[in-house]
N, C-alpha and C positions, 0 to 999 in steps of 0.2 A: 504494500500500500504506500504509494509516495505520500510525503510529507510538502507535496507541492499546493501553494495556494490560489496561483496564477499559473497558467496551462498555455500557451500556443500554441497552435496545431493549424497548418498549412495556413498561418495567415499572409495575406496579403492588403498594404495600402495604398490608394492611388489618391493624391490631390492631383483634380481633373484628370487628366489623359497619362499621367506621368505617377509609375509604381516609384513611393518612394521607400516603402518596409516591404520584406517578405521576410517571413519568421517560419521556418519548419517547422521547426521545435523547439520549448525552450519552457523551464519551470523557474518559478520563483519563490522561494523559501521565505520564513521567518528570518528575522534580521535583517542586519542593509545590505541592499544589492546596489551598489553603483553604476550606472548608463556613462559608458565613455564613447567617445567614435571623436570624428573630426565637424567643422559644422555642417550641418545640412544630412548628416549622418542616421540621422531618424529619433534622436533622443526622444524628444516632447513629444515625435507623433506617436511615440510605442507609450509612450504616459497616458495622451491625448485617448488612445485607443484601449487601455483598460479603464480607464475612468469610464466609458460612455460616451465620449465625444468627437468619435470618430468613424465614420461605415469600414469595417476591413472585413472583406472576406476570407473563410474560414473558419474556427473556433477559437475562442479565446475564452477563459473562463475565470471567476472567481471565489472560489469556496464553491468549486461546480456550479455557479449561477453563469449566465454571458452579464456583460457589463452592464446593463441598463436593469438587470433585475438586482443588481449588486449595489447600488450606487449608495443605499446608507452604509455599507461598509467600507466604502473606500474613499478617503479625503484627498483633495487635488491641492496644493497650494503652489497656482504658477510664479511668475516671475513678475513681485509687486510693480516692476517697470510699468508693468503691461498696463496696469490700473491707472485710469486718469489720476492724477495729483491734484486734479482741481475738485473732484467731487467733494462737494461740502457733508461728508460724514465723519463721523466721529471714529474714532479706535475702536471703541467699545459696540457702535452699530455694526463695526466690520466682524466683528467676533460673533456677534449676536447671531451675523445671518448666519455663518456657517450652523448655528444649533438649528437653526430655522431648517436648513439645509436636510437636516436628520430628521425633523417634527413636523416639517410640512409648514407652507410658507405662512397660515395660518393658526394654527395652532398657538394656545395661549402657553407664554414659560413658565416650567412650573420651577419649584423649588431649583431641582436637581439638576435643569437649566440652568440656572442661573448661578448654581455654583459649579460648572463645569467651565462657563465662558467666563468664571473669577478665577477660577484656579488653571486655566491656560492663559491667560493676562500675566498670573504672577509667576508660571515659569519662562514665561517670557520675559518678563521684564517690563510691560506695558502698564502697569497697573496706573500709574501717574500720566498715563496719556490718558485715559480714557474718553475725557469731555476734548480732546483736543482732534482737529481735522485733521484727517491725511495731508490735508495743504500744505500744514503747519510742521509736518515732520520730514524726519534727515531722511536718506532712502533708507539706511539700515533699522531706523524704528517703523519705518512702512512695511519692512520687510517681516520683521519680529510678529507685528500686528498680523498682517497675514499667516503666516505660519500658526501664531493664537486663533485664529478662523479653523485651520485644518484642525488642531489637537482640539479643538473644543468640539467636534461631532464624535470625538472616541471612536473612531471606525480600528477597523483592525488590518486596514492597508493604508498607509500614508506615503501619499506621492508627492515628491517635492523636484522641483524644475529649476534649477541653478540656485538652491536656495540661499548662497553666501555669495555669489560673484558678485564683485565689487563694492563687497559690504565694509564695513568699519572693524577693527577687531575687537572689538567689546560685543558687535552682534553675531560677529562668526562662532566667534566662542561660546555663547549663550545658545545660538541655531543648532553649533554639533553638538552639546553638552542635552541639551531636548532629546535632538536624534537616537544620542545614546541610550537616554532613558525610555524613547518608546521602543527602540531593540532588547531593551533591559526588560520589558515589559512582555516582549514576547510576541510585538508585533511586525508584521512588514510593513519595511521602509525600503521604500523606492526610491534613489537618488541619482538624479540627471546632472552629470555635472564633468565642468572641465579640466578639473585639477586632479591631474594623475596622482598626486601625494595621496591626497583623499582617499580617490579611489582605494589607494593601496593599502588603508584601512578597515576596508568594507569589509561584510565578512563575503559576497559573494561579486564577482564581476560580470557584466555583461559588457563583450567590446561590439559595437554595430560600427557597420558603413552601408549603410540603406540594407544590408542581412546581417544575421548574427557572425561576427567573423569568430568570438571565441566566447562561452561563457566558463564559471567555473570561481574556484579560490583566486586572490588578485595573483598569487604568483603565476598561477599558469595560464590566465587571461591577458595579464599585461608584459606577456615575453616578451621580447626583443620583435622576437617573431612577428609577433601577433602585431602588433603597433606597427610594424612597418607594413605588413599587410593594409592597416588603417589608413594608416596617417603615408601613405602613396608615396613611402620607403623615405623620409626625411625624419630616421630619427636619433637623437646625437644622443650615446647612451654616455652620462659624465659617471657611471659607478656605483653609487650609491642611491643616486636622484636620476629617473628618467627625463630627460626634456625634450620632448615632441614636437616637432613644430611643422601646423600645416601645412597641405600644399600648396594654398594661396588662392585654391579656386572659390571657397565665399570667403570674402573681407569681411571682419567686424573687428571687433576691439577686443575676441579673443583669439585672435592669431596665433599668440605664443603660449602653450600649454607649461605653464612652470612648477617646478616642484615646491611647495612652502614648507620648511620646515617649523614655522616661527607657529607657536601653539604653548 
């Protein structure tokens, strides 16, 4: 009997005309599994696609349900970039909806509410934002704030989508120090992200480049091997620290994949 909680099986994603996941096979365990690849790689769309918010053919499953009958068990918390900075709500509305999220958009809060989205406030560190607008905050307490949205539905898959890049280190530290404790707890944590270091924390890897190229423990996902396979063979191994750097073909502003040791 696996101990698998998310399944793959012949799936396939296409935004418009153009496959950009195909996933044969592939489980996901308890604990954190980290999503590496290079950009454009498929990280968010293989998130996007167990969450519910995405059409792929094939099965995908979670807790044996497919993703849209799942969806109170699995919390999304993307990349608070995404989120306008100008909507006039508060920290604490943002937390709020995620419970809503679980209760139905409706549903009045009851007790157990209400100290779910206090006691993900205060492992986050938001508790002193709460009356205060997203306007009004740094990205990294935007960030924390969102993150308090996903832990406050209690699902028992948390998916998080670069959830430190180019955060502050007072919120990175706070983001892994959470992660650890819902791994501690016993649940999956799905994390998309670009920092090999990281990954090489995880307890599980998955490397994509539009297919799974390697999954497994980080040793044997993030081989020399494997990464050149990814990362279209530019990758300067310094020894103790991988540093990967893409091939150039999407620009953004994570280019250079570097190792941090600073924690």
């Amino acid at each position: 009997m696996s101990d698998a909680v998310i399944e793959f099986s012949g799936v396939s994603v296409a935004r418009g005309h153009q496959r950009v996941l195909d996933v044969d096979h592939l489980e996901l365990r308890p604990g954190v599994t980290a999503l590496v690849g290079p950009n454009g790689s498929g990280k968010s769309t293989l998130l996007h696609a167990v969450a519910g918010l995405l059409p792929a053919s094939g099965t995908i499953t979670v807790h044996g349900r497919k993703p849209r009958d799942a969806r109170s068990d699995v919390a999304y918390v993307m990349q608070s970039q995404h989120a306008s900075e100008h909507l006039l709500v508060t920290a604490h509305d943002v937390v709020t909806l995620g419970r809503a999220a679980t209760r139905g958009a409706f549903a009045r809060l009851r007790a157990a509410d209400r100290a779910a989205i206090d006691r993900s406030m205060e492992r986050l560190d938001v508790s002193d934002l709460a009356k205060r607008h997203l306007a009004e905050m740094s990205g990294g307490q935007r960030q924390r704030v969102f993150v308090a949205q996903g832990l406050c539905q209690e699902a028992g898959v948390l998916l998080l989508d670069e959830p430190v890049a180019g955060l502050d280190i007072t919120s990175i530290q706070t983001i892994r120090r959470v992660i650890a404790e819902e791994r501690d707890a016993g649940r999956t944590v799905v994390v998309a992200t670009h920092d090999l270091a990281d990954a090489a924390k995880a307890d599980h890897v998955v490397l994509l480049d539009k297919r799974v190229i390697a999954a497994g423990p980080p040793a044997d996902a993030l081989s020399p091997e494997h990464l050149r396979i990814a990362y279209g063979g530019r990758v300067l191994d310094l020894g103790d620290g991988l540093v990967a750097i893409d091939d150039g073909v999407h620009h953004d502003d994570h280019e250079h994949h570097h190792h941090d040791h600073h924690h």
